[in-house]
C-alpha positions as CSV (number, residue, x, y, z in Angstrom):
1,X,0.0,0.0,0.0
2,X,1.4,3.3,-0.8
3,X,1.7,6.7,1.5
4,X,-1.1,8.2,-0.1
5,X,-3.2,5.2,0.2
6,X,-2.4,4.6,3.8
7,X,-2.9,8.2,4.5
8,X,-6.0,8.5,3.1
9,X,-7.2,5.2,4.8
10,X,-6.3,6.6,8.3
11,X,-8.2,9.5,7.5
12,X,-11.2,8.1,6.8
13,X,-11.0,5.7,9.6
14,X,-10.4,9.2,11.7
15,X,-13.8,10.5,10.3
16,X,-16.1,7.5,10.4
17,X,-15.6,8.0,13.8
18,X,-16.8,11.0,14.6
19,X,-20.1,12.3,14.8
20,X,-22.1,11.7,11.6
21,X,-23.8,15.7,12.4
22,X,-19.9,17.0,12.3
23,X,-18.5,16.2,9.1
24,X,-19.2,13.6,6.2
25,X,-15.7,12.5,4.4
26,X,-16.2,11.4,1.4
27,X,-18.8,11.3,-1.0
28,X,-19.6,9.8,-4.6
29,X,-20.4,12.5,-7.0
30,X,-23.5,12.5,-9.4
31,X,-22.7,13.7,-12.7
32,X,-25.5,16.5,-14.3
33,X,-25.2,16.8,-18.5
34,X,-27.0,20.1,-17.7
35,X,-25.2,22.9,-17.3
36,X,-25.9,25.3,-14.1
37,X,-28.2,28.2,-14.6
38,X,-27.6,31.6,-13.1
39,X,-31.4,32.0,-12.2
40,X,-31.1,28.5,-10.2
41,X,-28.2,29.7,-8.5
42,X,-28.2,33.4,-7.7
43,X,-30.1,36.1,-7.1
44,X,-29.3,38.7,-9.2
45,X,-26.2,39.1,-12.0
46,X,-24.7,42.4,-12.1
47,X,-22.3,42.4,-15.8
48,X,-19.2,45.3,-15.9
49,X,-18.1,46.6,-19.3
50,X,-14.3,47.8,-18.3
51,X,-13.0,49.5,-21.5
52,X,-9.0,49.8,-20.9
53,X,-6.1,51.8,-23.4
54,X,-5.6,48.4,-25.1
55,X,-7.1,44.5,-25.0
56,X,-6.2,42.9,-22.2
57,X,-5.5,39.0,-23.0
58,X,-5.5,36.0,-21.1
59,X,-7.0,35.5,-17.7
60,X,-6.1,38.5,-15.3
61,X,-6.6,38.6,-11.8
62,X,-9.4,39.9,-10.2
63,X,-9.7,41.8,-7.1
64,X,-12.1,43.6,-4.8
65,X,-11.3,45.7,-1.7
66,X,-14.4,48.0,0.2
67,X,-13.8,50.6,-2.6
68,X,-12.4,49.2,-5.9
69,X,-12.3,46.4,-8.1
70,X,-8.7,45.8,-9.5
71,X,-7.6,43.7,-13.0
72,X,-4.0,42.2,-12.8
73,X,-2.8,41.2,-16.0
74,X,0.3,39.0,-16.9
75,X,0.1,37.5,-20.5
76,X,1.3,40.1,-22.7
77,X,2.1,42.9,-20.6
78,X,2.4,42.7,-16.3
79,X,-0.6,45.9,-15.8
80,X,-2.3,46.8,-12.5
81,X,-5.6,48.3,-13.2
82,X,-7.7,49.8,-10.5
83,X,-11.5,50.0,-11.3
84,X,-14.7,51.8,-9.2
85,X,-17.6,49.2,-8.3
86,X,-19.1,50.6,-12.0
87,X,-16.1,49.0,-13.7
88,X,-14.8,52.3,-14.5
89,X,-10.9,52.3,-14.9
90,X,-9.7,54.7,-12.6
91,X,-5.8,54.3,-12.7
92,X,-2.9,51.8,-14.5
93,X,0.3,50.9,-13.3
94,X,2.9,48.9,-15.6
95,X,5.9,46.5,-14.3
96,X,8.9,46.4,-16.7
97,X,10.9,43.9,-16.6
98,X,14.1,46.2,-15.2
99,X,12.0,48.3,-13.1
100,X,12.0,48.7,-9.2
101,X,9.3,45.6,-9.2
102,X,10.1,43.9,-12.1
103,X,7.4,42.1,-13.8
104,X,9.0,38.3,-14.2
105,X,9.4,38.7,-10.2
106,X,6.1,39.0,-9.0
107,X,4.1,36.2,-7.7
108,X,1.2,37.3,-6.6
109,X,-0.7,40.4,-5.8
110,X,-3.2,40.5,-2.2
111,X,-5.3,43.1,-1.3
112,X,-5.4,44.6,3.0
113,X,-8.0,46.7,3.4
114,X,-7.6,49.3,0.8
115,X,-4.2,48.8,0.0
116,X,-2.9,46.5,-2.7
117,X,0.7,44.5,-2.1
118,X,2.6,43.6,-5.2
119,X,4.6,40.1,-3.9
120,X,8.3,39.6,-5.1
121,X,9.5,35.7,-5.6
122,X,7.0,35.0,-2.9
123,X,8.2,36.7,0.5
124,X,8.4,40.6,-0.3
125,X,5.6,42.7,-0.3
126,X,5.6,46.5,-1.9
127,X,2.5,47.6,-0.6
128,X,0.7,50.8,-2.3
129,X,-2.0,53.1,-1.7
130,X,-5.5,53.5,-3.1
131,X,-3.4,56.1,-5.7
132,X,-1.3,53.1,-6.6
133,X,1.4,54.5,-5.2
134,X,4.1,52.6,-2.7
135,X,3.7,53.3,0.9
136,X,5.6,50.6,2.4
137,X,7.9,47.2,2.2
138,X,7.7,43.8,4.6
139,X,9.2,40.4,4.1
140,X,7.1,37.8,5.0
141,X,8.2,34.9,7.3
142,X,7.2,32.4,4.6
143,X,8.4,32.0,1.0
144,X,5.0,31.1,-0.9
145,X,3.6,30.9,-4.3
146,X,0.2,32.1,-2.7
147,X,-0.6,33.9,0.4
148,X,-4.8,33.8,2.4
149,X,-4.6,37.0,4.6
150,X,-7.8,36.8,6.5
151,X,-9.5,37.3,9.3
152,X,-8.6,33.9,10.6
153,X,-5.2,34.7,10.2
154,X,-1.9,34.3,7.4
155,X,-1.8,31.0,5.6
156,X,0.5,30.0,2.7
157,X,0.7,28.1,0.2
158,X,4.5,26.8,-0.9
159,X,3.9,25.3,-4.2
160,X,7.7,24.3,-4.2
161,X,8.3,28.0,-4.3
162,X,11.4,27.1,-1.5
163,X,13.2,23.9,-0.9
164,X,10.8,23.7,2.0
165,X,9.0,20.4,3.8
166,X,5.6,21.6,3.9
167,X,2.9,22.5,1.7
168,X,1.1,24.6,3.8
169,X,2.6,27.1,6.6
170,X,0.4,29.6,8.8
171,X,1.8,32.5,10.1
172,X,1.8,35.7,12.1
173,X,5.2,37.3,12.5
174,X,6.7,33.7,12.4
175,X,5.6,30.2,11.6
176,X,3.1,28.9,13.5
177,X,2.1,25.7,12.3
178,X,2.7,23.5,9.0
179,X,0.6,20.6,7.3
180,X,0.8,18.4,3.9
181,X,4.2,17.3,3.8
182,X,6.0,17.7,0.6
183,X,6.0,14.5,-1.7
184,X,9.4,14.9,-3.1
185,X,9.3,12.2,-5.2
186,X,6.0,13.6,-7.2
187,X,6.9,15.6,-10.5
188,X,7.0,19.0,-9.4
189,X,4.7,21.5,-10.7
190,X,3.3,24.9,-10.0
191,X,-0.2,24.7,-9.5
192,X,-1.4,28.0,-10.9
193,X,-5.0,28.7,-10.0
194,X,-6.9,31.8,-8.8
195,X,-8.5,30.0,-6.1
196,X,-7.1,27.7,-3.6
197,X,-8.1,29.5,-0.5
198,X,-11.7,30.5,0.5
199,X,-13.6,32.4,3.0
200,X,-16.2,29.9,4.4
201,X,-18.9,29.6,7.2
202,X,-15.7,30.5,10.3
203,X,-13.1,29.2,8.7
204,X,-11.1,28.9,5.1
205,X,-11.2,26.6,2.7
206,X,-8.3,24.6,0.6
207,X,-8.1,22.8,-2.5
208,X,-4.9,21.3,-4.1
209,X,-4.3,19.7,-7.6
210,X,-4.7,16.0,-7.7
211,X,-5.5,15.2,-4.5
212,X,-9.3,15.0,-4.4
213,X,-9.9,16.3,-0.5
214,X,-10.9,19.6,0.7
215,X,-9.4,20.9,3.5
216,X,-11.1,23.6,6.4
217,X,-8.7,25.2,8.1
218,X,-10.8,26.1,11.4
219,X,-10.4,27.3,15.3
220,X,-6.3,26.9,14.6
221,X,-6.7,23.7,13.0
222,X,-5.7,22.4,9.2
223,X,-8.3,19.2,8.7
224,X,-9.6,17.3,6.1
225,X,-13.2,18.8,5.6
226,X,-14.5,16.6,2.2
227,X,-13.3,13.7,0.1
228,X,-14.6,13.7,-3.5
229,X,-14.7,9.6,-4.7
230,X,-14.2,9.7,-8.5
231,X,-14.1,6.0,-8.6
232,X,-12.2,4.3,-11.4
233,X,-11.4,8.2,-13.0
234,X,-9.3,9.1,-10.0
235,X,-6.0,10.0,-10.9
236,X,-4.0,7.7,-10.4
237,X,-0.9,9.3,-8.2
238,X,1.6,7.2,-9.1
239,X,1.2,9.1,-12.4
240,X,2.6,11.7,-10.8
241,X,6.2,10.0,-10.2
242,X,8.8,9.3,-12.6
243,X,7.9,12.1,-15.0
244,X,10.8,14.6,-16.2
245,X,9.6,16.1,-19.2
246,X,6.6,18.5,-19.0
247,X,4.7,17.5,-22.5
248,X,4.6,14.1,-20.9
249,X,3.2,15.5,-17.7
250,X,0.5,17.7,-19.7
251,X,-0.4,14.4,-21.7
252,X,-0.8,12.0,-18.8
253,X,-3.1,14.9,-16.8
254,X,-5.1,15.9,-20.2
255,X,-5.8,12.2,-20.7
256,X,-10.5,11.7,-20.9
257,X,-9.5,8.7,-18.7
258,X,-8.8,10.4,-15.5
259,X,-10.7,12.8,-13.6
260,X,-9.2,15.5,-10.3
261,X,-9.3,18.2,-8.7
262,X,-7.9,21.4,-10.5
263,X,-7.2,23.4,-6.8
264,X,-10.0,25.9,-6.7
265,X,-12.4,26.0,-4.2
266,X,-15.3,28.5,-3.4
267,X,-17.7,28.9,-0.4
268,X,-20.9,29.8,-1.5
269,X,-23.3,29.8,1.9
270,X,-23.2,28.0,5.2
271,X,-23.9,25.3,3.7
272,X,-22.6,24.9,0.2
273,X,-19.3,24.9,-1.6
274,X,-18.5,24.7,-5.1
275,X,-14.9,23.1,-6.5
276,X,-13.3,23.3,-9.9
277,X,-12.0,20.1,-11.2
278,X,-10.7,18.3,-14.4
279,X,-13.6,15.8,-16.0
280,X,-13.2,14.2,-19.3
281,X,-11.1,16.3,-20.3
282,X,-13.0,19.4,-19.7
283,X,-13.0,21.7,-16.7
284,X,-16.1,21.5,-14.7
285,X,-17.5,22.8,-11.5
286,X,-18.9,19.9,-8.2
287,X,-21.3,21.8,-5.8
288,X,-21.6,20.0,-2.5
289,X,-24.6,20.9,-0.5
290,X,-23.9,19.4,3.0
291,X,-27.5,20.1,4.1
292,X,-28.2,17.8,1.8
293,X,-25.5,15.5,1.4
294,X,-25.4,15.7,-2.3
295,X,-22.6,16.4,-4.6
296,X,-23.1,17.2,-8.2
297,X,-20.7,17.6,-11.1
298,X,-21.8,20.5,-13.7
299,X,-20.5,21.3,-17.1
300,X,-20.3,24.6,-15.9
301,X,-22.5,28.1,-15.2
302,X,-24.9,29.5,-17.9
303,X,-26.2,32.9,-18.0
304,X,-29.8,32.6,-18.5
305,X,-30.4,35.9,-17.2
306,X,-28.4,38.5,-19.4
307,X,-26.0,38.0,-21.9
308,X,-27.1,34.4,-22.7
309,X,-23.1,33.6,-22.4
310,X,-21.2,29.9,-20.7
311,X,-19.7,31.8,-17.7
312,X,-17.1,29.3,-17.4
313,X,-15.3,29.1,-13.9
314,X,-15.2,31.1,-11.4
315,X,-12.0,33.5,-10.7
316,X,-13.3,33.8,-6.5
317,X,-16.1,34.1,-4.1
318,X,-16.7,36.6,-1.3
319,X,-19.3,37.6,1.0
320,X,-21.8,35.2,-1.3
321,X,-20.7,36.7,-4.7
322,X,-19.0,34.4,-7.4
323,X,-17.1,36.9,-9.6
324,X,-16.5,35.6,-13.0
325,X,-13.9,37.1,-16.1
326,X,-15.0,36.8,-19.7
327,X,-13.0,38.7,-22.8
328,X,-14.7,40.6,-25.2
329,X,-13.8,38.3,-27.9
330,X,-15.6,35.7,-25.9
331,X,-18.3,38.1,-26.0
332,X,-18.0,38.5,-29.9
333,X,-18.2,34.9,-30.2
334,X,-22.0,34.5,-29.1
335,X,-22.9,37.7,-30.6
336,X,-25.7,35.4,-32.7
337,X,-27.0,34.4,-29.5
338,X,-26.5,37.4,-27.2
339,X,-30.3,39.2,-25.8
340,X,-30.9,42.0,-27.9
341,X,-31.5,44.0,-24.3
342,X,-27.6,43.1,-23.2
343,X,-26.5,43.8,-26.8
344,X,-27.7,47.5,-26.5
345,X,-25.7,47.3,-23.4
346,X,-22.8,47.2,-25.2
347,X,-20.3,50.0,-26.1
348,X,-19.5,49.8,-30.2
349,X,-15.6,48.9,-29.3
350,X,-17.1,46.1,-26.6
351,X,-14.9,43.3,-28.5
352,X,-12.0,45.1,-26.9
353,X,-13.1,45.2,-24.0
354,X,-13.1,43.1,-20.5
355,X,-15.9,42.0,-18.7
356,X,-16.4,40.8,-14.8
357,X,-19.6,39.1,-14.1
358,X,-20.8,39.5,-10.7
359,X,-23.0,36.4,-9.4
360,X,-25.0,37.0,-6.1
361,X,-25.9,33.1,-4.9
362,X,-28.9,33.0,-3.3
363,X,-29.0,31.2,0.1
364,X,-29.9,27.4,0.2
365,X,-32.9,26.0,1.8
C-alpha cells in the first residue's frame, strides 16, 4: 500500500468515527449533462463593461477591496488596473521587466484593506496606496507561491516556491504551524490557479491539484473537511512519479480517462461549496450541499439571465458573490446568440473590451 493510500485510509478511519452531524468524508459525485443556470443559482447578476487603453489577454486577476475592483494582467504585458464598483478604470500601473518591481518577479498580488501588495519571488511585499502609489515594504516569514490573509489569520501556500517540507505554513510574525508534507518524489509542478483559498462559514477553505480532498482550516486547525470519490477516474498518483519532461506531464493529466481536482475552491453559503476540477477532459464545477448530502458535477454556469453567455469558472467568491472574467472576444463569439437587451448594453468597441460578471448566490434552503 502506498503513503497516499495509507494516509488516506487513516483518514477516513479518523472521520467514520466521529459524529455523523460533524463532518461527512467522502462522497460519490452525481454527474449533471445540464449545465448550471444563473437564475437557479443566484439572485441577481450584475455584468461590468471595463474599456482599458488596449485589449487585455489571457485571464487577469481579479480583485475587490471596500472601494475598488482591481484587473491584474500577466500575459502580454504585467498591468495593475484599478476599477470603481461601476467597472470604471480609474488608474494603471505597468511592471517592466528592469524596473524597481520587475514584472518576471512578482508572484502574486493580495489586497489589505484598501491597499494592494505587489509580492516579489514570494516573501516581499511593496505595498501601495489606493493612488497606486508605494507606501511601504515587509518580508514575510514564509516563502510562498500564494498567500490567504484573513480574518482567521496568514496562511500559505508553498507550491515548491522554496526547498521547504511543507505545503502549507500559517503565520503571524513567524511560523506557527505547517501541514501536507511535501512528496518529493511527485513531479514538481506549479499549480497556478486563482483560487485555492476561501472564506467559508468561520473558517477557510483549501483545494490542491490532484488530490481530491478539501481541507477547512478552522479554530487553529488544518483538517480534512470533504473527500470527492471519482471511482475508477481518479487520478492515479503514481502518475505523478517518474515524469521529467513536462509534455509528458501535460499528456498523462489531459488524458479523458482520469478525472481530479484542478485546486479551486469556493464557499458559497453555510452550507454549500463549489470546486473546480478536471472531467473528461474538460473543466467543470462539483457543488456540495452538506445540508443535503449531495454532490453534483456540472459542465459549468450559464447565463440565462443577461448575456445568454457559458460563464465558465469562477475566478473567487466573497461575501456570497461568485465573480467571473469573460473577454470581449468571448463576448463577440455568441454575438448570434446574445439578448438584444444586453446587446444594446454594449459599447461599439465592446470586443475590446473586458468583462467581470458579478454572481449573487442565493442562500440554500
Amino acid at each position: 500500500m502506498t503513503f497516499g493510500r495509507l494516509f488516506f485510509c487513516l483518514l477516513f478511519a479518523l472521520f467514520s468515527c466521529q459524529n455523523p452531524g460533524d463532518q461527512t468524508f467522502s462522497y460519490q459525485p452525481v454527474r449533471s449533462d445540464k449545465s448550471l443556470r444563473v437564475t437557479d443559482l443566484g439572485e441577481s447578476l450584475e455584468v461590468l463593461e471595463v474599456q482599458t487603453r488596449y485589449p487585455i489577454s489571457g485571464t487577469p486577476t481579479i480583485l475587490r477591496s471596500e472601494r475598488h475592483l482591481y484587473l491584474f494582467e500577466t500575459d502580454m504585458v504585467t498591468t495593475l488596473y484599478q476599477l470603481d464598483l461601476r467597472g470604471k478604470v480609474l488608474r494603471s500601473l505597468e511592471f517592466e521587466e528592469d524596473g524597481r518591481l520587475p514584472a518576471g518577479y512578482i508572484t502574486q498580488v493580495m489586497l489589505r484593506g484598501d491597499q494592494i501588495g505587489i509580492i516579489l519571488s514570494g516573501d516581499r511585499v511593496t505595498w501601495l496606496s489606493e493612488t497606486l502609489e508605494e507606501v511601504g515594504e515587509e518580508f514575510l516569514p514564509v516563502k510562498a507561491k500564494f498567500h490567504f490573509q484573513g480574518e482567521v489569520g496568514n496562511i500559505a501556500f508553498t507550491n515548491r516556491i522554496a526547498d521547504g517540507d511543507w505545503e502549507i505554513l500559517t503565520y503571524d510574525s513567524v511560523v506557527r504551524s505547517r501541514a501536507l508534507p511535501v512528496d518529493r518524489e511527485a513531479y514538481g509542478f506549479y499549480n497556478l490557479t486563482y483560487s485555492q483559498f476561501s472564506q467559508w462559514r468561520e473558517g477557510v477553505l483549501f483545494s490542491r491539484a490532484f488530490n481530491d480532498t478539501i481541507y477547512l482550516w478552522e479554530g487553529g486547525e488544518f483538517r480534512p473537511l470533504l473527500h470527492i470519490d471519482l471511482g475508477g477516474r481518479a487520478f492515479p498518483r503514481e502518475k505523478l512519479y517518474g515524469v521529467t519532461y513536462p509534455p509528458d506531464f501535460a499528456k498523462v493529466i489531459n488524458s479523458p480517462e482520469y478525472s481530479y481536482l484542478y485546486g479551486e475552491v469556493f464557499g458559497l453559503d453555510s452550507q454549500r461549496i463549489m470546486i473546480q476540477l478536471q472531467d473528461e477532459s474538460r473543466r467543470k464545477l462539483a457543488m456540495m450541499d452538506f445540508s443535503s448530502r449531495e454532490l453534483t458535477i456540472y459542465p459549468g454556469i450559464v447565463d440565462n439571465s443577461v448575456s445568454g453567455v457559458d460563464l465558465g469558472i469562477p475566478q473567487f467568491s466573497k461575501d456570497g458573490i461568485l465573480y467571473f472574467g469573460l473577454s470581449g472576444e468571448q463576448i463577440q463569439e455568441n454575438i448570434d446568440r446574445l439578448p438584444e437587451s444586453f446587446k444594446h448594453r454594449l459599447s461599439d468597441t465592446y470586443d475590446e473590451s473586458y468583462f467581470i460578471f458579478l454572481l449573487k448566490v442565493k442562500e440554500s434552503g
